[in-house]
C-alpha positions as CSV (number, residue, x, y, z in Angstrom):
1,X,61.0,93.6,112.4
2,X,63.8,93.1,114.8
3,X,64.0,89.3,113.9
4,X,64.2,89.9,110.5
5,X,67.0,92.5,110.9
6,X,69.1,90.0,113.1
7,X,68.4,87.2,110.3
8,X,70.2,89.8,108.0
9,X,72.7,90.5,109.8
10,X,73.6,86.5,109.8
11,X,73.2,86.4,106.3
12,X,76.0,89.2,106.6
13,X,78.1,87.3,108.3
14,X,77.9,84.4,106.0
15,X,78.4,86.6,102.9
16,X,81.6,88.0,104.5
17,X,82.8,84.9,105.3
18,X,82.0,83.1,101.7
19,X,83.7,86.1,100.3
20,X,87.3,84.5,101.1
21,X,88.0,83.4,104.5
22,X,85.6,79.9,104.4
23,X,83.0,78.5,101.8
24,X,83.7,80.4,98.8
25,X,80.7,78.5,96.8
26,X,79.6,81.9,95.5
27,X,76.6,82.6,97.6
28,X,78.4,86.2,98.5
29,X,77.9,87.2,94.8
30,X,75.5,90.3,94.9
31,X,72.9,88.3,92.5
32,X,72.5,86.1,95.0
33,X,73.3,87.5,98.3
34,X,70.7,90.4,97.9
35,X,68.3,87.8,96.1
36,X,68.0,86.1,99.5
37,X,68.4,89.2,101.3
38,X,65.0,90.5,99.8
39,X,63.4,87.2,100.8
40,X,64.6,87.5,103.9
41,X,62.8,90.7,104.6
42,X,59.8,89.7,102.6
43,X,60.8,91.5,98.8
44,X,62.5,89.2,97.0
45,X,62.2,90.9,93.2
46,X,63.2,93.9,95.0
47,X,66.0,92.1,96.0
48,X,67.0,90.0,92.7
49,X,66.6,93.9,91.3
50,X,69.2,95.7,93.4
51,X,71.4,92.6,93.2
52,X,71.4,92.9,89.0
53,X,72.2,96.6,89.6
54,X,75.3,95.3,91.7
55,X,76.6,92.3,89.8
56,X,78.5,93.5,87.4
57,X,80.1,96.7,88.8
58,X,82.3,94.5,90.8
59,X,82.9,92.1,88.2
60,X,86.5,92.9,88.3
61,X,86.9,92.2,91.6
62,X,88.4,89.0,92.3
63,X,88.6,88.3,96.2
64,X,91.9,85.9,96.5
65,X,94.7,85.7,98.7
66,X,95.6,89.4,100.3
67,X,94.2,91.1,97.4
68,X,92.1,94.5,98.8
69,X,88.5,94.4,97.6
70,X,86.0,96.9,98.7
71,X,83.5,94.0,99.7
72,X,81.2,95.0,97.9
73,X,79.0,91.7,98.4
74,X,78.6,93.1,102.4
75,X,77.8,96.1,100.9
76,X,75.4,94.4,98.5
77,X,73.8,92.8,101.3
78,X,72.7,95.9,103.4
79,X,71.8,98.0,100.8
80,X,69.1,95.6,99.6
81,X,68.2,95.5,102.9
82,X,67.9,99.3,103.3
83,X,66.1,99.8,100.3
84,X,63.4,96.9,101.1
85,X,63.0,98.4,104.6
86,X,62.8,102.2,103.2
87,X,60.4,101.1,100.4
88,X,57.9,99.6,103.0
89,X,57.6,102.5,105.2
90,X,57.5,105.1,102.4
91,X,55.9,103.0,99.5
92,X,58.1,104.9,96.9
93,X,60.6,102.3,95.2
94,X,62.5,104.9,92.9
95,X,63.5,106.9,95.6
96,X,64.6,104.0,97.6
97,X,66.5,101.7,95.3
98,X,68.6,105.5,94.4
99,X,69.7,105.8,98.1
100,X,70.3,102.3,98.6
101,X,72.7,102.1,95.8
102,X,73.9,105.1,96.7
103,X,74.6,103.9,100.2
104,X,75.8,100.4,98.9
105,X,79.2,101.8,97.2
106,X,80.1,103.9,100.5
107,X,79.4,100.8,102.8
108,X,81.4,98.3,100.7
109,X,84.4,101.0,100.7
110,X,83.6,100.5,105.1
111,X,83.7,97.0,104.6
112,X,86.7,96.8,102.8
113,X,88.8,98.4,105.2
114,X,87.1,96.7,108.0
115,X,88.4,93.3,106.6
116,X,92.0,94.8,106.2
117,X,91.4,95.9,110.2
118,X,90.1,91.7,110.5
119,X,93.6,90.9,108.6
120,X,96.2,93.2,110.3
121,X,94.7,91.6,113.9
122,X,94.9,87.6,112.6
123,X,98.3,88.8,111.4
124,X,99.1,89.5,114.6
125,X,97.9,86.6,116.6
126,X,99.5,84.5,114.0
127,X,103.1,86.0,114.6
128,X,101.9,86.0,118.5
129,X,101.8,82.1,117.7
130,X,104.8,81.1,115.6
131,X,106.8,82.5,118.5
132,X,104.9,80.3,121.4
133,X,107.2,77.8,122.0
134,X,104.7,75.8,123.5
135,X,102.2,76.3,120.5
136,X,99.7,73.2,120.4
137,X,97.2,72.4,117.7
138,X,94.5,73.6,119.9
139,X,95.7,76.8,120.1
140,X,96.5,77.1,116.0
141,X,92.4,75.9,115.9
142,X,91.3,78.4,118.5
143,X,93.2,81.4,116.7
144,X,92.0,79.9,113.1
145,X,88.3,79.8,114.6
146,X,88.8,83.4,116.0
147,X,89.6,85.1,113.1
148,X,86.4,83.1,111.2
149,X,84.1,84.1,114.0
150,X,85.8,88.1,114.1
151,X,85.1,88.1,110.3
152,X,81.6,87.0,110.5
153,X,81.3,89.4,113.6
154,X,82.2,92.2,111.4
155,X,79.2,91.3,108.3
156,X,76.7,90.8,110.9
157,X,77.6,94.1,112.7
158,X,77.6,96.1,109.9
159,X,74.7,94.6,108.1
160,X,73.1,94.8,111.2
161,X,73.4,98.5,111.8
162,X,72.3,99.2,108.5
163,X,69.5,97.9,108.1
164,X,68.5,99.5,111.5
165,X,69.9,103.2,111.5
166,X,70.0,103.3,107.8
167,X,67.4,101.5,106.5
168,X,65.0,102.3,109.0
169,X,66.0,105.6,110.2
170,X,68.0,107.7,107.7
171,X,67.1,106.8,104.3
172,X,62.9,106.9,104.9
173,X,63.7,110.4,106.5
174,X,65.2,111.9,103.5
175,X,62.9,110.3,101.2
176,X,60.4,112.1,103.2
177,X,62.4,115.4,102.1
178,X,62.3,114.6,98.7
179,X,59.2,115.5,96.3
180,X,57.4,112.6,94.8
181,X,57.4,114.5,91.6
182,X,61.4,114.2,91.6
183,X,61.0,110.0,92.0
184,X,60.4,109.9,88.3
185,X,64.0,111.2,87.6
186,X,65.6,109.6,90.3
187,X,64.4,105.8,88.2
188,X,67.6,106.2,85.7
189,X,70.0,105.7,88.3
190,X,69.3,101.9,88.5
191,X,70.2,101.7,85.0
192,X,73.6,104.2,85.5
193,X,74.3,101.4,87.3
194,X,73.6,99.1,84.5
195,X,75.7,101.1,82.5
196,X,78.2,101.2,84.5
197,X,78.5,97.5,84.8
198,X,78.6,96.9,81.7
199,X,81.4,99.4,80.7
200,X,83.0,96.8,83.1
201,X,82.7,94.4,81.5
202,X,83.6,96.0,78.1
203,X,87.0,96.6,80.3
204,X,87.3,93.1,81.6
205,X,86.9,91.8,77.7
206,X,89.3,94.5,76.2
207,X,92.0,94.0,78.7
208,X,92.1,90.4,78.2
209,X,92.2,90.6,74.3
210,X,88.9,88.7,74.3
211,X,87.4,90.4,71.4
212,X,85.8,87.7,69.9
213,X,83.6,87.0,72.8
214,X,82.7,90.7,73.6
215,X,81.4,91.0,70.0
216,X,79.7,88.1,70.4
217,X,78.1,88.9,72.9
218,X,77.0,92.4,71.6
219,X,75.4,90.6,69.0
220,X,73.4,88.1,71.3
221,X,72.2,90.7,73.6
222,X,71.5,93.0,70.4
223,X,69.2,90.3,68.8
224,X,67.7,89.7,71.9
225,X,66.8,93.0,72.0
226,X,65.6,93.0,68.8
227,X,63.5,90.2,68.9
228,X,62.0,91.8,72.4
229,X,60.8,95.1,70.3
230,X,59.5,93.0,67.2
């Protein structure tokens, strides 16, 4: 179990990094980071599950330059985690999937403001360097390496803990408090999510005057739908 919350908190780290700081070939996108996350720790449609519940919630986000995000792909990535982990010691998915995405919006808020601590510390080593007046590209590669290697210190940490206190501890406790007969209404939370990506979306469309393609679409996903009841 240990090595498998160690190999997530690497994963963690390479999300965080992919997220702006190096990479950037997507992999940090919550489809995919908590698809591999749940192979990872031996669930991977639990995984691909939580990671369609987190896609398009974030949509919006768009991690460039200084912009603040609230990381939500770090956040994606432990709370797939936690809700693997919880639903293998209690064997009751509904229950877990709720907490986890319940957990997954506070710990990509921590994240977040984690990577503006990362950013306020390389600015400081970078205006600790444009005043050495014996500044050598070795020491602009050292401080470019140290800020990659404190950013990926900071996904594994918190992914790491997670899954550990979280996942292992806290969340399998309080499912323990709740009654299974409650876990049938606790199931419509994954799709609030769903919901709530989509109104998103419907955001991200309507700001950007592209009508057109929202109502197409609405039309494609409604005759899919169709054709799925039929």
């Amino acid at each position: 179990m240990w090595k498998e919350w160690i190999v997530v908190g690497l994963w963690g780290g390479i999300v965080a990094l992919d997220t702006t700081a190096a990479f950037q070939v997507m992999i940090s996108q919550p489809l995919v980071a908590c698809s591999v996350t749940g192979l990872i720790v031996g669930n991977m449609p639990l995984g691909l599950m939580c990671g369609i519940f987190l896609q398009l919630i974030w949509t919006a986000e768009i991690p460039a330059g200084a912009a603040y995000t609230s990381e939500s792909n770090i956040g994606a990535v432990a709370a797939t985690a936690i809700a693997v982990i919880a639903f293998e010691q209690t064997l009751r998915q509904a229950p877990a999937i709720a907490l986890a995405l319940l957990f997954a919006v506070g710990l990509s808020f921590v994240a977040g403001k984690m990577v503006v601590l990362v950013r306020r510390i390389n600015g400081t080593t970078y205006y600790t360097l444009i005043r050495d007046e014996r500044l050598t590209s070795t020491k602009i590669i050292r401080a470019h390496f140290s800020g990659l290697f404190l950013l990926f210190g900071m996904g594994f940490m918190l992914t790491f803990l997670s899954t550990w206190l979280i996942g292992d501890g806290l969340v399998p406790t309080i499912i323990g408090l709740i009654p299974e007969s409650i876990d049938i209404a606790l199931q419509p939370i994954g799709s609030a999510f769903l919901g709530l990506g989509c109104g998103v979306l419907f955001y991200i469309f309507y700001s950007r005057k592209e009508i057109a393609l929202l109502v197409i679409g609405l039309a494609v996903g409604t005759m899919l739908a169709l054709q799925n009841i039929l």
